[in-house]
Backbone bond lengths (Angstrom), bond angles and torsions (degrees), N, CA, C in turn:
res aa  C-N    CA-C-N  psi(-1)  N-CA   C-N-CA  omega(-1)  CA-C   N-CA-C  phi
1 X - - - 1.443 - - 1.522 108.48 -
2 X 0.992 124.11 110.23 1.653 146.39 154.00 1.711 120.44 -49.85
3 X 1.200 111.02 146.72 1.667 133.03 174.90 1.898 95.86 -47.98
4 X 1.685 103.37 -43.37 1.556 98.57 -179.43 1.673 133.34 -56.33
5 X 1.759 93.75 -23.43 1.801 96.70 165.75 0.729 143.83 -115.77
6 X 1.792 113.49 5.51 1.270 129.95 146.05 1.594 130.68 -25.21
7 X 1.499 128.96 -47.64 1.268 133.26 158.15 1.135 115.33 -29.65
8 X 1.899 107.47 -69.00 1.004 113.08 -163.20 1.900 114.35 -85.04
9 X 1.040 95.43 -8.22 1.569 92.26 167.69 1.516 119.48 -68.70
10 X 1.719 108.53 -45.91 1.701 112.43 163.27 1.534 123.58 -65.69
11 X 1.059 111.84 -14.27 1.782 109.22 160.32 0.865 113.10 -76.35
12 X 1.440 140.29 -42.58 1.586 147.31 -172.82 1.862 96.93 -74.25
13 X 0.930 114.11 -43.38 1.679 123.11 154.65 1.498 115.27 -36.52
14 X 1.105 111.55 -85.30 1.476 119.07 -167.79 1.341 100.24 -64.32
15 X 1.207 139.84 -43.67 1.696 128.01 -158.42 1.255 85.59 -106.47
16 X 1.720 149.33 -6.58 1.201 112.41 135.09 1.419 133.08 -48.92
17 X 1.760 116.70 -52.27 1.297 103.18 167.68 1.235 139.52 -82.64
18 X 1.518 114.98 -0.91 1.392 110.15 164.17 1.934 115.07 -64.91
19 X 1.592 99.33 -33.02 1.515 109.34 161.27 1.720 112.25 -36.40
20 X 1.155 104.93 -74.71 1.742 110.63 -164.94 1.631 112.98 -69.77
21 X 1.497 100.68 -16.15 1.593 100.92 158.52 1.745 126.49 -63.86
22 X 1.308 84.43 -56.97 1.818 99.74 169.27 1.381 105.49 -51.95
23 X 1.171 120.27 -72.65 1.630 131.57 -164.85 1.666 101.31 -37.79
24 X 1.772 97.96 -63.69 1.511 100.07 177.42 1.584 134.62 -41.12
25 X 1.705 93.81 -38.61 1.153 103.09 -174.11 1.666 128.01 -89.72
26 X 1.458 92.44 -0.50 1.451 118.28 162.58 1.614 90.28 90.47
27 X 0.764 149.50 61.53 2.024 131.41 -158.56 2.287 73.15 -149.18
28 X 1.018 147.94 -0.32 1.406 137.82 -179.51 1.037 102.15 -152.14
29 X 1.440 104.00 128.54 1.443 124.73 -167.44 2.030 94.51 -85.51
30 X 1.174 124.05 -33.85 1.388 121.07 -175.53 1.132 120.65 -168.01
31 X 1.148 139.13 139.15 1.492 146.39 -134.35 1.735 111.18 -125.76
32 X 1.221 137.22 71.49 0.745 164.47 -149.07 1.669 128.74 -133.94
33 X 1.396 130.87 146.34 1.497 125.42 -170.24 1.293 118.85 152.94
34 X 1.399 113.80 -169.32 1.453 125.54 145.76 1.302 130.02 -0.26
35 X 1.201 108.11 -99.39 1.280 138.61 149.40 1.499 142.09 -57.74
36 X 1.240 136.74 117.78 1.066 138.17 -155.46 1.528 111.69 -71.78
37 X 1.642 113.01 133.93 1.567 127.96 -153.56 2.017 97.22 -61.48
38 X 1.136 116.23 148.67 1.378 106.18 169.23 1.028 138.78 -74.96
39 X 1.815 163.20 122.87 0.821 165.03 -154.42 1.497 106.71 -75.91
40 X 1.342 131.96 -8.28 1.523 120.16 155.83 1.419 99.29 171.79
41 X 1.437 130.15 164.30 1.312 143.00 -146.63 1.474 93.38 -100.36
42 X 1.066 93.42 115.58 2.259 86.99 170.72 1.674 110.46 -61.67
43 X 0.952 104.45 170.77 1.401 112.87 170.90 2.003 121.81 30.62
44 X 1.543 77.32 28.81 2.159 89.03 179.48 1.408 91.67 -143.91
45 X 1.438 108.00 148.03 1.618 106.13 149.28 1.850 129.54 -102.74
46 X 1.465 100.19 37.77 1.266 136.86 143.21 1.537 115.57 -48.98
47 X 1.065 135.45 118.80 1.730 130.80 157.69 1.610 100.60 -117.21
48 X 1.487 93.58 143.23 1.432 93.14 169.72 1.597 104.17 -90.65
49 X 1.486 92.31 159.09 0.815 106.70 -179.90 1.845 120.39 -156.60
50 X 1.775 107.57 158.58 1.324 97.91 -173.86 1.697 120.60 -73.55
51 X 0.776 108.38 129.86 1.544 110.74 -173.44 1.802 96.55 -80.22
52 X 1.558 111.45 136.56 1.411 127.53 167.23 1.723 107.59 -85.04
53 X 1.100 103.70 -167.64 1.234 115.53 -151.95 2.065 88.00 -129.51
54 X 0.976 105.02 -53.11 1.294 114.22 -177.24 1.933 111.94 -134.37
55 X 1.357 110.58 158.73 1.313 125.56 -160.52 1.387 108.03 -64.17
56 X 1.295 156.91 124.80 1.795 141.05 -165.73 1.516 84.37 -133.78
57 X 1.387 108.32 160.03 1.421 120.01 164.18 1.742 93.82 -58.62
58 X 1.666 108.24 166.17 1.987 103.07 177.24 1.393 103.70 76.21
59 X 1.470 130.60 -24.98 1.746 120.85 -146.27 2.192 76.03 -97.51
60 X 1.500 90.32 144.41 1.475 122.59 -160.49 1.812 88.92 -97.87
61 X 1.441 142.00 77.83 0.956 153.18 167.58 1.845 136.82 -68.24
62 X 1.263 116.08 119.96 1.521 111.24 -169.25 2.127 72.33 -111.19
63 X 1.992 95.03 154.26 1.381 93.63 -179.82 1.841 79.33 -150.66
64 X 1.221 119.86 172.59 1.150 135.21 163.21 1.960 107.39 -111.51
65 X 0.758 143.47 146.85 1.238 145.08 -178.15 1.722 133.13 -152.21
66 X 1.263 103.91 156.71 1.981 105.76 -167.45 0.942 120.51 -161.49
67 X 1.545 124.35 101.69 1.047 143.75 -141.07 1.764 103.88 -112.60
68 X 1.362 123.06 117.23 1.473 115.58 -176.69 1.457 111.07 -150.69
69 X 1.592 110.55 128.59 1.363 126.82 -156.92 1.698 79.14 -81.34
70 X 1.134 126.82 158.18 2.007 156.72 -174.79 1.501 100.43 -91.16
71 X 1.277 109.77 -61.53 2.132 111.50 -175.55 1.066 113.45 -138.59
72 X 1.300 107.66 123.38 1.237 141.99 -19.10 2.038 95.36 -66.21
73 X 1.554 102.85 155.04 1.753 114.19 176.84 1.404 104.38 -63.77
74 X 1.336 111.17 105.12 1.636 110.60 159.02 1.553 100.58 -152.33
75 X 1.627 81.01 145.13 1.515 99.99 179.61 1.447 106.83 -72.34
76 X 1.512 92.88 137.37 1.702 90.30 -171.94 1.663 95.50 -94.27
77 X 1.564 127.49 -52.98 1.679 135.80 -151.19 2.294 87.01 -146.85
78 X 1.284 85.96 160.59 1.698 100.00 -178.60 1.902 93.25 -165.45
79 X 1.141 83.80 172.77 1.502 93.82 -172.38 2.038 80.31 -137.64
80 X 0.979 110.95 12.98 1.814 95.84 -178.03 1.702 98.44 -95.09
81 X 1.538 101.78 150.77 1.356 127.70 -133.13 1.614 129.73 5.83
82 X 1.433 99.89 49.17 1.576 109.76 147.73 1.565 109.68 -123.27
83 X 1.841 114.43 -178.84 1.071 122.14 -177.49 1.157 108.58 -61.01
84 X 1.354 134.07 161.28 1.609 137.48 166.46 1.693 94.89 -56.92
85 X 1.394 106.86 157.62 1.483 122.22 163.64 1.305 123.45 -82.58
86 X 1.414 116.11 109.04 1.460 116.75 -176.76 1.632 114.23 -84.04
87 X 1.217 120.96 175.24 1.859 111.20 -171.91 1.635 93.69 158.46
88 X 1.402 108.71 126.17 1.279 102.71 150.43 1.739 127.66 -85.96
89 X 1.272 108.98 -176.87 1.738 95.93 -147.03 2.064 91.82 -114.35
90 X 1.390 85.33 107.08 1.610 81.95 174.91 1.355 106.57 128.84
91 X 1.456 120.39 -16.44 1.753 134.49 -159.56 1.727 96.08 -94.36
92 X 1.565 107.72 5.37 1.602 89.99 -171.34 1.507 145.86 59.58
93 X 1.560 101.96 5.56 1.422 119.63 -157.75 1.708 87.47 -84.75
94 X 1.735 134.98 2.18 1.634 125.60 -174.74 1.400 88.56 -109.93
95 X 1.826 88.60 -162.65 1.277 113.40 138.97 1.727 130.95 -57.43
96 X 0.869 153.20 112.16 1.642 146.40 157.08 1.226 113.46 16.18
97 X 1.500 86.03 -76.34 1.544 113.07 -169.76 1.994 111.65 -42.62
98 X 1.356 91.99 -60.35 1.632 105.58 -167.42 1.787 100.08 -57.20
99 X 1.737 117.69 -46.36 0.916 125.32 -179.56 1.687 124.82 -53.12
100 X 1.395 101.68 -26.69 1.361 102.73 178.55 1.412 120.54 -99.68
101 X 1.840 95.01 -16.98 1.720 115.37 -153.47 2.004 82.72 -71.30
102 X 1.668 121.40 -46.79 1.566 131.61 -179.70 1.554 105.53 -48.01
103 X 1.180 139.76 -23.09 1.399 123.39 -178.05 1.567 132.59 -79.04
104 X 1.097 115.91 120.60 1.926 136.86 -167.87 1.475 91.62 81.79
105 X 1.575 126.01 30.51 1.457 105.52 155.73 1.114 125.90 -83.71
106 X 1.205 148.37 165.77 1.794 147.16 145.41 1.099 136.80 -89.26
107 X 0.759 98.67 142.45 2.155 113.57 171.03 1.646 90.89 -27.43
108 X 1.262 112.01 123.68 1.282 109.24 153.44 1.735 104.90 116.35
109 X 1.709 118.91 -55.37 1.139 160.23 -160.51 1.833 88.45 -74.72
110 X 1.930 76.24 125.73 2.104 105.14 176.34 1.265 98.56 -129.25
111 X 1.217 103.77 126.39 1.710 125.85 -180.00 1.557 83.96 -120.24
112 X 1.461 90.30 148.79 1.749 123.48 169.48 1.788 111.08 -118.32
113 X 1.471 120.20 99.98 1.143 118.38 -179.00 1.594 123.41 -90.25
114 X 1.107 163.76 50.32 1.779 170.07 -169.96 1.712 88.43 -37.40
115 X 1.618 91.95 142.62 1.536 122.65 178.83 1.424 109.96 -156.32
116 X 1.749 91.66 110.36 1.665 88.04 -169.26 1.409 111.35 -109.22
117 X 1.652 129.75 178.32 1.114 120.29 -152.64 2.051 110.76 -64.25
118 X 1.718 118.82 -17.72 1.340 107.76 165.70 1.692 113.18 -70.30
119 X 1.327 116.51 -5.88 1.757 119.01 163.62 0.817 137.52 -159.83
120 X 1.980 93.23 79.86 1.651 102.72 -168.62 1.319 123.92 -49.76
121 X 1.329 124.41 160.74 1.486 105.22 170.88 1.450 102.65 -111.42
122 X 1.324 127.41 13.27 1.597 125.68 145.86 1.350 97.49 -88.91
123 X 1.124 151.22 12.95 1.346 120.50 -168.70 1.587 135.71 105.64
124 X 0.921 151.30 -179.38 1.883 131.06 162.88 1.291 111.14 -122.14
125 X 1.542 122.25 143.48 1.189 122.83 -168.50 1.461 101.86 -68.81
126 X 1.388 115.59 133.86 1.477 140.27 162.04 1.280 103.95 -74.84
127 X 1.698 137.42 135.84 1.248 137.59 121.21 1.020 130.72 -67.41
128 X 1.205 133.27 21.19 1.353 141.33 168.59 1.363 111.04 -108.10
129 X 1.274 125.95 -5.39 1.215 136.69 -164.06 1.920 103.64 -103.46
130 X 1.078 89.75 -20.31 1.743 97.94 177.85 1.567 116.75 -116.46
131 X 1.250 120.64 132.25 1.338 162.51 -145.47 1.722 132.37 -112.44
132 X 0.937 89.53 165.63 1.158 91.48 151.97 1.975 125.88 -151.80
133 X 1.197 119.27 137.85 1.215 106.68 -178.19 1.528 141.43 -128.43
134 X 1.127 161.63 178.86 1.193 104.01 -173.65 1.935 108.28 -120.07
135 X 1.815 98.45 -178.32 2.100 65.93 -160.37 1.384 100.27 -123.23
136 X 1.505 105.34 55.99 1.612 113.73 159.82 1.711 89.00 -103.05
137 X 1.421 138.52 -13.82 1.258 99.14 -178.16 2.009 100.23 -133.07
138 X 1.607 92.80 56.80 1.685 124.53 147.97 0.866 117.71 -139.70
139 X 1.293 110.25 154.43 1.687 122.95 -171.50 1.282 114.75 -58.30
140 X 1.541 115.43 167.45 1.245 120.66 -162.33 1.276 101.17 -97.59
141 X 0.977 151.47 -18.68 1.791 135.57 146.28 1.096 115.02 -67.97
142 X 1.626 122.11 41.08 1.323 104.17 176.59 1.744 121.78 -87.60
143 X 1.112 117.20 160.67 1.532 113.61 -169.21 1.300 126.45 -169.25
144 X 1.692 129.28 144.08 1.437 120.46 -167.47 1.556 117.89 -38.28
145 X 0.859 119.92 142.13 1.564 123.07 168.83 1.672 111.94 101.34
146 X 1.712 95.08 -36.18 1.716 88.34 -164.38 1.343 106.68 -79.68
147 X 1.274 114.86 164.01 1.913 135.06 -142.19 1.694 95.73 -111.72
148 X 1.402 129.53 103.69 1.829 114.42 177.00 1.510 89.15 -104.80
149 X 1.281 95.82 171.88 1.445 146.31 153.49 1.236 105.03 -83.80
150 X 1.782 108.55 104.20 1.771 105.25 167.24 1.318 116.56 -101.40
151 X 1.520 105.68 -18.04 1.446 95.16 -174.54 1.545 87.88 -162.84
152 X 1.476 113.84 137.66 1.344 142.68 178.19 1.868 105.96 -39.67
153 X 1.493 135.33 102.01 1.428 117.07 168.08 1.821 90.02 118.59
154 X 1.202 111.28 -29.91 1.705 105.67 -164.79 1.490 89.08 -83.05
155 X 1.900 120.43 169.44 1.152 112.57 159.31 1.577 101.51 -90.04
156 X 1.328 116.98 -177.04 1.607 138.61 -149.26 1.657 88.58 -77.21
157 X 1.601 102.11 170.18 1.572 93.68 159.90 2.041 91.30 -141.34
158 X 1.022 104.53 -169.58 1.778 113.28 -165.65 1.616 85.33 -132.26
159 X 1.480 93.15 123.77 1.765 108.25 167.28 1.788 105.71 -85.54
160 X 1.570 104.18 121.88 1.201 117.03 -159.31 1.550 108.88 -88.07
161 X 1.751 106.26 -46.63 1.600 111.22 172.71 1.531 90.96 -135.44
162 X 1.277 98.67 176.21 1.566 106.35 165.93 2.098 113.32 -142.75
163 X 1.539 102.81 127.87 1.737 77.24 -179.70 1.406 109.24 -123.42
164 X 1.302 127.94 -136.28 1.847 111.87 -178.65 1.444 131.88 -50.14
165 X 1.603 93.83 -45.51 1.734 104.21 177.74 1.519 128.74 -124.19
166 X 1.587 91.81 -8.05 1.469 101.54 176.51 2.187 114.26 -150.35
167 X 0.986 95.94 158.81 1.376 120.64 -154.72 1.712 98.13 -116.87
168 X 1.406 107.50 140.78 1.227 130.59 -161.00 1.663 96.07 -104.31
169 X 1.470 138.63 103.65 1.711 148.15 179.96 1.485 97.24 -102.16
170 X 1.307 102.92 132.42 1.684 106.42 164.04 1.657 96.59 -124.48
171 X 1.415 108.56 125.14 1.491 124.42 172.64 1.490 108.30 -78.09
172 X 1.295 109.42 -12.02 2.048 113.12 176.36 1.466 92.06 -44.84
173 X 1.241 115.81 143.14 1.583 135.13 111.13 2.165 97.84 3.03
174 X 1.463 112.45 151.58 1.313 94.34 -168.34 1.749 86.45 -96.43
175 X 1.453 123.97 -1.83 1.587 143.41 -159.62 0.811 110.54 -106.01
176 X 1.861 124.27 -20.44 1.166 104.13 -170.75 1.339 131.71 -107.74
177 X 1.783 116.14 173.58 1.337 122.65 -145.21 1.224 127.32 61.45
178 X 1.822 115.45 -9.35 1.960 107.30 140.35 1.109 135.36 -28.54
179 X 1.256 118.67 159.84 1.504 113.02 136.34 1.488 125.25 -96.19
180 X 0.955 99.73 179.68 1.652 106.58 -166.29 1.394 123.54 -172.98
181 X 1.410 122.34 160.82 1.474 139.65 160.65 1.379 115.58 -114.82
182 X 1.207 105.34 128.30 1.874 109.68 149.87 1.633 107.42 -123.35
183 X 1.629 86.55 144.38 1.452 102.96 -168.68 1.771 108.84 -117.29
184 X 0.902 117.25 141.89 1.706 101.06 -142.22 1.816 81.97 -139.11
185 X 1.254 114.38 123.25 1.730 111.59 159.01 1.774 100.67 -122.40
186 X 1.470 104.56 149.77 1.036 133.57 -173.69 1.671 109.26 -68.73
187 X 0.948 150.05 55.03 1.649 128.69 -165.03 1.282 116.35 -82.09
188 X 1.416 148.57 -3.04 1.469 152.58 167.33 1.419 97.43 -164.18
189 X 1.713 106.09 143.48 1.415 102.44 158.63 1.745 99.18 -140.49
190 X 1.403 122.75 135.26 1.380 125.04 -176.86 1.622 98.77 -121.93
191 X 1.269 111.85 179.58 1.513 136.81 -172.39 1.725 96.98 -98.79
């Protein structure tokens, strides 16, 4: 390599990374031209990438999202003031729901999805999942609502009642068999 392609090696430089700036910053729908797009952003863990047009199974997705139980209204999950949620679409790495709810959406594009108690989108409350336990061996602030640790590796469960010697645990989801909405916006979608 010669002094003669040096120029053009720092143009392919710079408007590569002005590329993965844009891309990143969502402001270019697809990266395209002259010059051939770059195979990944130096010094970022940014890749460019081709931006789709619409959501495909494989498509590498950022979404903003808002999750809200119907009765009583409480927000269950939000993505407001955090990063968008990244996930590719099909890898199982979400919920189902959200994963499938993103397909033929667009850049830009807010869908409102409803899940009623025949399809929760936590799930349906199990009676088998609730208990009883006893409450010499939980802590001594223990109390309706609050969430323990029974056993190292399990997720939490929520003490539902409590009476002389033993205490009422539901292993449900604390959501599930609600109803609900998730509200899902599109903020990047790549290949």
């Amino acid at each position: 390599m010669g002094r003669e392609s040096s120029p053009r090696m720092l143009a392919v430089a710079v408007v590569g990374t002005i590329c993965c700036y844009l891309q990143s910053a969502g402001l270019i729908s697809f990266v395209t031209g002259i010059i051939q797009r770059p195979r990944s952003c130096s010094q970022s863990t940014v890749a460019c990438r081709a931006a789709l047009e619409r959501v495909v199974k494989g498509s590498r997705v950022s979404v903003t999202h808002k999750t809200m139980i119907v009765d009583p209204p409480v927000e269950a999950d939000s993505s407001e003031g955090k990063p968008p949620l990244v996930f590719v679409v099909g890898e199982k790495a979400v919920l189902p729901q959200l994963d499938e709810g993103v397909l033929g959406m667009t850049v830009g594009e807010t869908k409102v999805f409803g899940f009623g108690p025949d399809n929760p989108l936590f799930g349906p409350h199990k009676e088998e999942l609730t208990m009883e336990y006893p409450l010499d061996r939980m802590p001594a602030d223990v109390r309706v609502g609050k969430m323990l640790i029974i056993k190292e590796g399990v997720p939490p469960v929520t003490v539902t009642s409590i009476g002389e010697s033993t205490a009422i645990i539901d292993a449900n989801h604390p959501y599930a068999g609600k109803a609900a909405t998730l509200t899902i916006s599109v903020v990047s979608c790549e290949e």
